[in-house]
C-alpha positions in Angstrom: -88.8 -32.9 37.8 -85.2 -34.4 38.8 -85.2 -38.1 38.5 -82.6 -40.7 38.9 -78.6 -39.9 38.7 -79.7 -36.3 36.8 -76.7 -34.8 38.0 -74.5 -37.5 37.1 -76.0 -38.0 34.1 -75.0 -34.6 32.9 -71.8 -34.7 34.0 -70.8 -37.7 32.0 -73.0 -36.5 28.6 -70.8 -32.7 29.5 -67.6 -34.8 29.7 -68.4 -36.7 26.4 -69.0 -34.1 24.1 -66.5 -31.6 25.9 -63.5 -34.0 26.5 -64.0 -36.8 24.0 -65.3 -35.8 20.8 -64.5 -32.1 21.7 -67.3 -30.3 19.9 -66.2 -27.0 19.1 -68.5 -23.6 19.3 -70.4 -23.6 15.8 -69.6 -26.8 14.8 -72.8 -29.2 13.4 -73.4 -31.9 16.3 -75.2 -34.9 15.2 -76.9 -37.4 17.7 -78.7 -40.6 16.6 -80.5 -42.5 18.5 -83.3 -45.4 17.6 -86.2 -46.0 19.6 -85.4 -48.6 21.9 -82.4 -46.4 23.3 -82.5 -44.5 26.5 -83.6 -41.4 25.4 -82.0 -39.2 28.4 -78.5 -39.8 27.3 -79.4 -38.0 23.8 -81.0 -35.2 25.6 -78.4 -34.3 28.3 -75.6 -34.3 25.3 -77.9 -32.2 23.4 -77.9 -30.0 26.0 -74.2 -30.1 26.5 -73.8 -29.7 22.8 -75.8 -26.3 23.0 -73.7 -25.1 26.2 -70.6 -25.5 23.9 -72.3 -23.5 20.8 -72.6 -26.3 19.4 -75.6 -26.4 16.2 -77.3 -29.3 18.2 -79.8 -31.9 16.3 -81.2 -35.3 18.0 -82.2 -37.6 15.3 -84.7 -40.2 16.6 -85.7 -42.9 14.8 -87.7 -46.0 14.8 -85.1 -49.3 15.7 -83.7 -50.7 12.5 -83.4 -54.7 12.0 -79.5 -55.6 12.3 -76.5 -54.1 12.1 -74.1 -52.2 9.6 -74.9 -52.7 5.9 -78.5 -54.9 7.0 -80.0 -51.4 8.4 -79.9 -49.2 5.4 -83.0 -50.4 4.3 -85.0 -49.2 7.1 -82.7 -45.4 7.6 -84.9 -42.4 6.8 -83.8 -40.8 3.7 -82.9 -37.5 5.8 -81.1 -39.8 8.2 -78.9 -40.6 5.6 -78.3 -37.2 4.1 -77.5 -35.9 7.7 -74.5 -37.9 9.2 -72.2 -37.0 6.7 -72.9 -33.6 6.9 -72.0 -33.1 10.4 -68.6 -32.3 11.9 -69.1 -34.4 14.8 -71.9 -37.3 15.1 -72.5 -39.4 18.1 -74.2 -42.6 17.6 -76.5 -44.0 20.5 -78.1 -46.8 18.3 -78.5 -50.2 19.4 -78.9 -51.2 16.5 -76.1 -49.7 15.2 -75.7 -47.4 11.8 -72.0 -48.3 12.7 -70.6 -50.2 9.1 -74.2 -48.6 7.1 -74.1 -46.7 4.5 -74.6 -43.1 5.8 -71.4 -44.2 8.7 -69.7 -45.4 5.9 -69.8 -41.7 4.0 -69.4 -39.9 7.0 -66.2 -41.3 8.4 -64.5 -41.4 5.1 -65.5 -37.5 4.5 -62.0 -36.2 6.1 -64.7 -34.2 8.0 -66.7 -35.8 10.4 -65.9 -37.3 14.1 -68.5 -40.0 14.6 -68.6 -41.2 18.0 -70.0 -44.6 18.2 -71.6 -45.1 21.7 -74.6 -47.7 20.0 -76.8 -48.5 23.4 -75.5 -47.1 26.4 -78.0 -46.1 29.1 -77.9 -43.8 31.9 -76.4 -45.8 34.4 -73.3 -47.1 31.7 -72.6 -43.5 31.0 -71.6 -42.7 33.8 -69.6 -45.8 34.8 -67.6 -46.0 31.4 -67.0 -42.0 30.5 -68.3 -40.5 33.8 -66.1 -41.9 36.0 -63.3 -42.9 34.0 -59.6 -40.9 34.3 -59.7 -40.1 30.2 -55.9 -39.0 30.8 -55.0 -42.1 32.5 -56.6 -44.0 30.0 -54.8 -42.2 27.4 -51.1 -43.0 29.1 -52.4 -46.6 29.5 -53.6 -47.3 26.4 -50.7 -45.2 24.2 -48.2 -47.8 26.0 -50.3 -51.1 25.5 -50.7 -49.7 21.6 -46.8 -49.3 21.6 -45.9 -52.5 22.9 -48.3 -54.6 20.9 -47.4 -52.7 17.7 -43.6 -53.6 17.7 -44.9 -57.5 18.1 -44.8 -59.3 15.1 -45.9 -62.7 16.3 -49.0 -62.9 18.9 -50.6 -65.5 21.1 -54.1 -65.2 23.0 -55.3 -68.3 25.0 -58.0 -68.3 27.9 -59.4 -70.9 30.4 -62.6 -71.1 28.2 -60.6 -73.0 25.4 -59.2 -70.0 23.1 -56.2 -70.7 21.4 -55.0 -68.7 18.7 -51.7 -67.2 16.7 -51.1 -64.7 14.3 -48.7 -62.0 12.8 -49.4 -58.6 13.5 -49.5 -55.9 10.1 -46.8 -52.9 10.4 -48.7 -51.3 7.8 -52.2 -51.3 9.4 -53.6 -48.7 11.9 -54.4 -49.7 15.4 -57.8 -48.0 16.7 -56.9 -47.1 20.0 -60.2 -45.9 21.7 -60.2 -42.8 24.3 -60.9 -39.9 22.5 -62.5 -38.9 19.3 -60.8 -35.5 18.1 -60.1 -36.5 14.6 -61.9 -37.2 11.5 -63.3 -40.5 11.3 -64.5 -43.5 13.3 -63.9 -43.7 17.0 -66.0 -45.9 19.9 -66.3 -45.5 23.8 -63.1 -45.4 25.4 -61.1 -48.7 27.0 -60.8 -50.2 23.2 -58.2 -51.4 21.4 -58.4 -52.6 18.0 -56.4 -53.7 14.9 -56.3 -56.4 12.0 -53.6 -59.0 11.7 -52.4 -60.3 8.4 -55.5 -62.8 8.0 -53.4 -65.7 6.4 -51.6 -65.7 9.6 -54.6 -66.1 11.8 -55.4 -69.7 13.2 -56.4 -71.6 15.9 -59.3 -71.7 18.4 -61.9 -68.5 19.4 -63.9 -69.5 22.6 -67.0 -66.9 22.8 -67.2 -67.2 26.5 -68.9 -63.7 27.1 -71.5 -62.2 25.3 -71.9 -62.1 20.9 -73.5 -59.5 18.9 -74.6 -59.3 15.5 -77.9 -57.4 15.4 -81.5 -59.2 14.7 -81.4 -63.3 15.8 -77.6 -63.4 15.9 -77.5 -60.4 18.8 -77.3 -63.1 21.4 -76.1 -61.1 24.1 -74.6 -62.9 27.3 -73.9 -66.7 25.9 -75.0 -69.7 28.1 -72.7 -72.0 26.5 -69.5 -71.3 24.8 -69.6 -70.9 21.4 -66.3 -71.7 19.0 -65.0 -70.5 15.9 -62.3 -72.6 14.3 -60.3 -70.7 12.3 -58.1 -71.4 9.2 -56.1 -68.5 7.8 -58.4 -66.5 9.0 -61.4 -67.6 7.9 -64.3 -69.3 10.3 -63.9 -72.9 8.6 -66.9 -74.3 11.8 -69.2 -73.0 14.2 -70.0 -75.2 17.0 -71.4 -75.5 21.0 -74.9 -75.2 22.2 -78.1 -73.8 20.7 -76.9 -70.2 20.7 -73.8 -71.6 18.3 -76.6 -72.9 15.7 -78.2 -69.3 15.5 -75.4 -67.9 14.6 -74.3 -70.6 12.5 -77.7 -69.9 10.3 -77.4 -66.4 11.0 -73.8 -66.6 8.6 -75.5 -69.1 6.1 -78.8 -66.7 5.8 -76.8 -63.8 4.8 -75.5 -65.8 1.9 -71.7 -63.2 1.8 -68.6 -65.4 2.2 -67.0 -62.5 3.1 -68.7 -62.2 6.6 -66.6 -65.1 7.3 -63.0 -63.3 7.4 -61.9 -62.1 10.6 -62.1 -58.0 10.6 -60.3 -57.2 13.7 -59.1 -58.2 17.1 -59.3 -55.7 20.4 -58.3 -55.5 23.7 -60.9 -54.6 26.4 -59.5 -51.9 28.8 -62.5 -50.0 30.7 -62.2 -50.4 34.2 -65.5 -50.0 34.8 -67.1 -52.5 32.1 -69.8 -54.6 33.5 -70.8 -57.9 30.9 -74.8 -58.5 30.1 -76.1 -54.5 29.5 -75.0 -54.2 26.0 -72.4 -55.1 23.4 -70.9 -51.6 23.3 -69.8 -52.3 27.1 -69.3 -56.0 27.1 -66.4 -55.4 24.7 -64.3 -53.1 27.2 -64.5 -55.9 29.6 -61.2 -55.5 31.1 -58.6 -58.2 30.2 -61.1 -59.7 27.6 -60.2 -59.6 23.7 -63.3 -59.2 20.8 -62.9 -60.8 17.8 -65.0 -58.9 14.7 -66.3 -60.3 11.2 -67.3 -59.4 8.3 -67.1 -55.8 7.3 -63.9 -54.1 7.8 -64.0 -50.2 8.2 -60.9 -48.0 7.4 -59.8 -47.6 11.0 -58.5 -50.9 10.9 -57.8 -51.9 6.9 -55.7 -48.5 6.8 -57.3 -48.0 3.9 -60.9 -48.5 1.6 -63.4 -50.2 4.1 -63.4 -54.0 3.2 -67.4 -54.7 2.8 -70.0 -57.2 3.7 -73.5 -57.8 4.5 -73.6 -57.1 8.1 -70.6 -57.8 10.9 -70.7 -59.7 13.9 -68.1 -59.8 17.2 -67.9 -62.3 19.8 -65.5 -62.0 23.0 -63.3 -64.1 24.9 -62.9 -63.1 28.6 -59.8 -63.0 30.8 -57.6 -63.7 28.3 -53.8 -64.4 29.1 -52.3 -62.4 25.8 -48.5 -62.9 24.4 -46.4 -60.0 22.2 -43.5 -61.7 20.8 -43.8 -64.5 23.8 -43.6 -61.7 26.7 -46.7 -62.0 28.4 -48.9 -58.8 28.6 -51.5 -60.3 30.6 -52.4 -63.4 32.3 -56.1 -64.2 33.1 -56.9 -60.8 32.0 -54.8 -59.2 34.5 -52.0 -56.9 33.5 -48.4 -58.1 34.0 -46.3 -56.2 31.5 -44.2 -54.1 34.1 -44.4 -51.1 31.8 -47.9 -51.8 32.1 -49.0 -52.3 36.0 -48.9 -49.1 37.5 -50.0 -47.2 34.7 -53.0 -50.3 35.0 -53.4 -49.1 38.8 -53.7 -45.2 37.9 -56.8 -46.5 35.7 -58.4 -48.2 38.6 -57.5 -51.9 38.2 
């Protein structure tokens, strides 16, 4: 029987693998999911998979512990064998295979589209994809890449108490998240990521939205703010409340100095982002920036994936962000003026 948004539902799961990750008649469509997931989002794109021509397979699984490299121990051996075999894989994890070793194979193929949706229920479906203008997320996002990429030197502050410089890297690849249509890694549209030159990175990360870093450390919403100092790119002290201690063990437990290195800054841009449902929204918070550690995949070295135990992101909300000391936004609100209508066409 019909329940809840059905309708809706579909439209957004038809959109996804139609518009986004474009799944071609005949092509091998891969959909993960673990079992604490919302199940009807892997079944409508199944079905909008098959209505392409798609060779359709669901993968359910039972919920791994952590993130990235820290769930290959609890993967399924055919799990494994089957993401890199697929010309386009969507990922509906929670705890994501995103950074693992199967995700690793499969976006460095030159083969396979993986989608990386980790968590999104019904209801965020349709809010971030459903009823999102793709094409005017495209022409908004293509000119916030363009302005950001000719920066060299970049500021980010906020009211929370983030303060932080760095130098931008012309020879490293900026993610730019709306659709998925070529090999590799790709995540739900209104993202924009890319890694500075880590020597240049210092100052002050305030985590005044929501972290994420699988098992204890996937703290979700923060009560208190919790700060990174940052020396050259390296966390050099983790302090604030009790939530800041957690993740401070969390880093010490996994025992990889490498977890410590900044992996990649990104701009939130989804209009219709809501913080506290799951990390995959919280970081399109519009006007926030998300600050990854850790493991380093190729869309943003440019080049062999930089690895470590696990990975972990934080984010900084309404963030007032400098290119080259013109302001692009203030408060997270666009101000660029190459950038506020094309903003409005978006929906913000």
């Amino acid at each position: 029987m019909p329940t809840i948004s059905d309708l809706e539902l579909f439209k957004a799961a038809y959109k996804t693998v139609k518009e986004i990750i474009r799944v071609k008649e005949g092509e091998n469509l891969l959909i993960t999911i673990d079992s604490i997931s919302d199940f009807r989002v892997a079944e409508e794109m199944a079905k909008a998979g098959e209505a392409l021509g798609a060779k359709v397979m669901v993968a359910w699984h039972s919920t791994p512990k952590g993130y990235g490299k820290a769930t290959d121990p609890y993967l399924p051996a055919p799990l494994i064998a089957a993401c890199p075999e697929a010309d386009a894989w969507i990922e509906l994890n929670n705890q994501w295979l995103l950074y693992s070793t199967p995700w690793e194979r499969a976006v460095t193929n030159g083969r396979t589209r993986n989608l990386m949706l980790g968590g999104l229920s019904t209801d965020q479906l349709i809010r971030c994809i459903g009823e999102v203008d793709i094409e005017a997320q495209i022409a908004f996002q293509e000119k916030v890449v363009e302005i950001t990429k000719r920066a060299k030197k970049m500021k980010i502050v906020n009211a929370a108490g983030t303060n932080i410089e760095f130098e931008n890297d012309p020879h490293r690849p900026f993610a730019n998240e709306h659709i998925a249509d070529k090999p590799g890694g790709h995540f739900l549209t209104g993202q924009i990521g890319w890694a500075p030159r880590e020597e240049t990175i210092n100052g002050t990360l305030v985590f005044d939205g929501a972290i994420s870093g699988g098992g204890k450390a996937d703290i979700g919403v923060v009560s208190k703010p919790v700060i990174y100092e940052v020396k050259k790119g390296r966390i050099k002290e983790i302090r604030g409340g009790k939530e800041a201690e957690i993740v401070k063990k969390w880093f010490e437990k996994l025992n990889d100095p490498t977890m410590y290195l900044v992996a990649h800054v990104c701009y939130g841009f989804n209009p219709n982002a809501k913080l506290g449902y799951t990390a995959t929204e919280d970081e399109r918070i519009w006007g926030s920036t998300e600050w990854g550690f850790g493991y380093q995949g190729p869309m943003y070295s440019g080049g062999e994936p930089r690895v470590a135990a696990s990975h972990i992101d934080g984010i900084c909300l309404a963030c007032s962000v400098s290119c080259d000391e013109e302001p692009l936004t203030e408060e997270g609100e666009v101000v660029h003026p190459d950038l506020v209508e094309l903003a409005k066409a978006c929906g913000h």
